[in-house]
C-alpha positions as CSV (number, residue, x, y, z in Angstrom):
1,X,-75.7,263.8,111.6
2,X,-72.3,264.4,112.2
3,X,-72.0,260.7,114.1
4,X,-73.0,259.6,110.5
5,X,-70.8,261.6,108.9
6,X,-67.6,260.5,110.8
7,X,-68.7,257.0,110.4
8,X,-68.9,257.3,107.0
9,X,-65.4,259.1,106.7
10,X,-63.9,256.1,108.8
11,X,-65.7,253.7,106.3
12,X,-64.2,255.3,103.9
13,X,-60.9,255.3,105.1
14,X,-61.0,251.5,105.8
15,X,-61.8,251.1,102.4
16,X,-59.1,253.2,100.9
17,X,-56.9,251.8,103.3
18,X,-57.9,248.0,101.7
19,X,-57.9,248.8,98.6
20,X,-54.2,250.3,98.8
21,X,-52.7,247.0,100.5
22,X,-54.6,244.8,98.0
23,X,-52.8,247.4,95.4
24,X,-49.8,246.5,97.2
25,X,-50.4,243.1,97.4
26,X,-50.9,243.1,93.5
27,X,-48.1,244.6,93.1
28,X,-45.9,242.4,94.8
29,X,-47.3,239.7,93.6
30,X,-46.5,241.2,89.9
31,X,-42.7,242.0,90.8
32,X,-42.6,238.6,92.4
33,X,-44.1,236.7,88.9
34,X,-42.3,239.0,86.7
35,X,-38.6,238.0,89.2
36,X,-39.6,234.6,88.5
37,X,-40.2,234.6,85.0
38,X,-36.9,236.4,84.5
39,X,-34.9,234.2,86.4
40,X,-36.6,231.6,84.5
41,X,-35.7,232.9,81.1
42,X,-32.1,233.8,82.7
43,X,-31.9,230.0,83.4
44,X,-32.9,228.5,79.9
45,X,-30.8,231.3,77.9
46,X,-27.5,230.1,80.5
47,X,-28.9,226.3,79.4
48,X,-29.0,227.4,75.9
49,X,-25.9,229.3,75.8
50,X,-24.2,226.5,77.6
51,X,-25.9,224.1,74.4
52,X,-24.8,226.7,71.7
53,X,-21.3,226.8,73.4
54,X,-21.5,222.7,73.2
55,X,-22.3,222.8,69.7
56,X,-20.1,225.3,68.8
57,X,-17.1,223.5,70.5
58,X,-18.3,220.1,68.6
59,X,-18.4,221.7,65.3
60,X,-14.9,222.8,65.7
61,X,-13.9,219.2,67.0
62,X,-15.5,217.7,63.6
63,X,-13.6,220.4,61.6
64,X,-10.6,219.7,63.4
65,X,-11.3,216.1,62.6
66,X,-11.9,216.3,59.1
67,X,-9.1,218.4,58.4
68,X,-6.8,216.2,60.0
69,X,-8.2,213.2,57.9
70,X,-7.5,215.6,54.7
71,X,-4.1,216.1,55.9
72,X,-3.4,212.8,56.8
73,X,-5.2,211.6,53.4
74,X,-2.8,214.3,51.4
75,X,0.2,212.8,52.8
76,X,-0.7,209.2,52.0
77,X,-1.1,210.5,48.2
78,X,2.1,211.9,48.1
79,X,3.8,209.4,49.4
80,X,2.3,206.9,46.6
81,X,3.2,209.4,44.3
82,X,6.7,209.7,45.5
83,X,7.2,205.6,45.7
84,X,5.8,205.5,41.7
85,X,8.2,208.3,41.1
86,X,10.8,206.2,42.3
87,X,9.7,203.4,40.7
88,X,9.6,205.4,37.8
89,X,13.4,206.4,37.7
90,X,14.4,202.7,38.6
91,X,12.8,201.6,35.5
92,X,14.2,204.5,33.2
93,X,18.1,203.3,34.5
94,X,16.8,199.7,33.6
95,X,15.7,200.0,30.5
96,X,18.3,202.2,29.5
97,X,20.6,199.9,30.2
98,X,19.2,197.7,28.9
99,X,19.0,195.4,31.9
100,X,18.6,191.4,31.9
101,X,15.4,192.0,34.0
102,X,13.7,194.4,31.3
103,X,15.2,192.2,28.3
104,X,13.0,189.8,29.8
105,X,10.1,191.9,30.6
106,X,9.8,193.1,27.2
107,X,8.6,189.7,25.9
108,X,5.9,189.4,28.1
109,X,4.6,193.1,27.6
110,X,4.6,192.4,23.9
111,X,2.6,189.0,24.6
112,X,0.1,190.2,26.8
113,X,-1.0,193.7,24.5
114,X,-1.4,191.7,21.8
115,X,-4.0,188.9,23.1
116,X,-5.8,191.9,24.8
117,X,-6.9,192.6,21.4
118,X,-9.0,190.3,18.9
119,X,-7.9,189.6,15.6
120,X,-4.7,188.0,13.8
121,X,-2.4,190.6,12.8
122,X,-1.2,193.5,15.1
123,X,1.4,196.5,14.7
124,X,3.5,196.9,17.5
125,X,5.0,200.5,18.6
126,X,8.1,200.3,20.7
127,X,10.9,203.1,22.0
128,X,13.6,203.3,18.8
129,X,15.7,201.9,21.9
130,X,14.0,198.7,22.3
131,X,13.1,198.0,18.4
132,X,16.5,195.7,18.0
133,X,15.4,194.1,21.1
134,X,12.2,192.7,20.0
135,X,13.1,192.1,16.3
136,X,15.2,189.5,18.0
137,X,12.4,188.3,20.0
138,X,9.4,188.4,17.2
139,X,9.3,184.9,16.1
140,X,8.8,183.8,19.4
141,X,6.7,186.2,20.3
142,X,4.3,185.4,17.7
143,X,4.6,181.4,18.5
144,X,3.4,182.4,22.3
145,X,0.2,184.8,21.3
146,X,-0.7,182.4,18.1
147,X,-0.5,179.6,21.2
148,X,-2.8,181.9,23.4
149,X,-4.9,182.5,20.6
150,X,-5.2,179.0,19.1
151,X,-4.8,180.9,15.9
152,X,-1.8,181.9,13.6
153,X,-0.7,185.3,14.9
154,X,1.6,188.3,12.7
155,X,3.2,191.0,14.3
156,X,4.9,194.1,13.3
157,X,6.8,196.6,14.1
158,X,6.1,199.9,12.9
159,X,8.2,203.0,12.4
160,X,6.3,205.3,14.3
161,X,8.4,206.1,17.9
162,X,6.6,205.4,20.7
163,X,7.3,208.5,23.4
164,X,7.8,205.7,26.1
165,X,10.5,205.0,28.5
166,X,9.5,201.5,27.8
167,X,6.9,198.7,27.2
168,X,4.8,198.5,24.3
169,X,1.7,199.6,22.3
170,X,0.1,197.4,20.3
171,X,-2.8,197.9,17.5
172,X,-4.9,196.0,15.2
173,X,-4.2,196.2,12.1
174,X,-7.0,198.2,10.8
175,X,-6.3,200.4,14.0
176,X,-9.5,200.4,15.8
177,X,-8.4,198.1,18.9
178,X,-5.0,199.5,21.0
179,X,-3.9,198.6,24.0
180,X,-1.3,200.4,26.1
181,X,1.0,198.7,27.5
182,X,3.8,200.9,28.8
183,X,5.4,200.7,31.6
184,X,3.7,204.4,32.2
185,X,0.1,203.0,31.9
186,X,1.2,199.8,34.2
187,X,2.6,202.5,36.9
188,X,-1.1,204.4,36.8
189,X,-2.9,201.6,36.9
190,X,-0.9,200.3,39.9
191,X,-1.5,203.9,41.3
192,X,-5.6,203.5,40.7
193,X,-5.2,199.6,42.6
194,X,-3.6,201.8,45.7
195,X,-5.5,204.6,45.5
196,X,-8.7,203.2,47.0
197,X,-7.2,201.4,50.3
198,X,-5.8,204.7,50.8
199,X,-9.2,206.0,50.9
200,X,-11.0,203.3,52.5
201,X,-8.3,203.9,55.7
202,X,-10.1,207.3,55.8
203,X,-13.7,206.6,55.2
204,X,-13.3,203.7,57.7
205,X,-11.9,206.0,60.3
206,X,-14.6,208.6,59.6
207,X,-17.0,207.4,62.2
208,X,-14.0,207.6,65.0
């Protein structure tokens, strides 16, 4: 009885024994899973901290980019502006000089309102300075649109002052039809013909 009883305490024994190192053996097995799933999770947030810090760095290379084509686009602008601003002040000292070149000029802006506009008879508006000017010049000026036209043309000039530095404005005679001819207008509309090369150079170079 007691032989039985020690064998059966031994048994026991062995067993606990077993099932402690299969506890241990568990449990290292757990720590060893659980190491590798955090190194694994260690190694794709360093991968996606090194992508975030990619992007990051990217987006701040586009923004550099983009404000350096705003920049660079800025200063093109001003500098049309500042050559039409010259441009501008050129043809104020010409015309109030009344220079051979804008004598000339005056003609032709006269000419070229007034077959922009359909019709017969037109009212021409002109700077009080430039009135004596094309009195002198009418006649002719109606021979050249009347040619144009293949009709008779009449023009007149009307007493209203046109707030212009130069160049013309001329009107139908009921009023409806206008065209501006100033040398203003002709400056912004050479300003619109520059404008979009300007900004072609920077939508071409947007892909850079």
């Amino acid at each position: 009885m007691e032989g039985l009883k020690s064998r059966l305490i031994l048994l026991k024994e062995v067993q606990v024994k077993e099932i402690l190192e299969e506890a241990k053996d568990q449990a290292a097995k757990l720590v060893k899973e659980a190491r590798t799933k955090a190194e694994q999770v260690k190694s794709r947030e360093g991968e996606e901290a090194i992508q975030k810090s990619r992007e990051i760095e990217e987006q701040e290379l586009e923004s550099a980019r983009a404000q350096g084509k705003r920049k660079e686009t800025d200063t093109r602008f001003q500098l049309v502006d500042a050559a039409l601003l010259k441009s501008l002040d050129k043809l104020r000292e010409l015309t109030d000089r009344q220079d051979p070149a804008y004598v000339n000029a005056i003609e032709g802006l006269v000419v070229e309102a007034a077959v922009k506009i359909t019709g017969a008879e037109f009212e021409v508006m002109l700077n009080p300075r430039d009135v004596t000017l094309v009195k002198r010049k009418l006649e002719r000026i109606e021979k050249r649109v009347s040619t144009i036209k293949g009709a008779s043309a009449k023009l007149k000039i009307t007493n209203t002052p046109l707030r212009s530095i130069g160049g013309t404005m001329v009107r139908s005679k009921d009023g409806k039809q206008i065209f501006n001819n100033t040398l203003e207008a002709r400056l912004a509309k050479v300003r619109q013909e520059m404008l979009p090369p300007v900004c072609d150079a920077l939508l071409g170079g947007a892909s850079d």
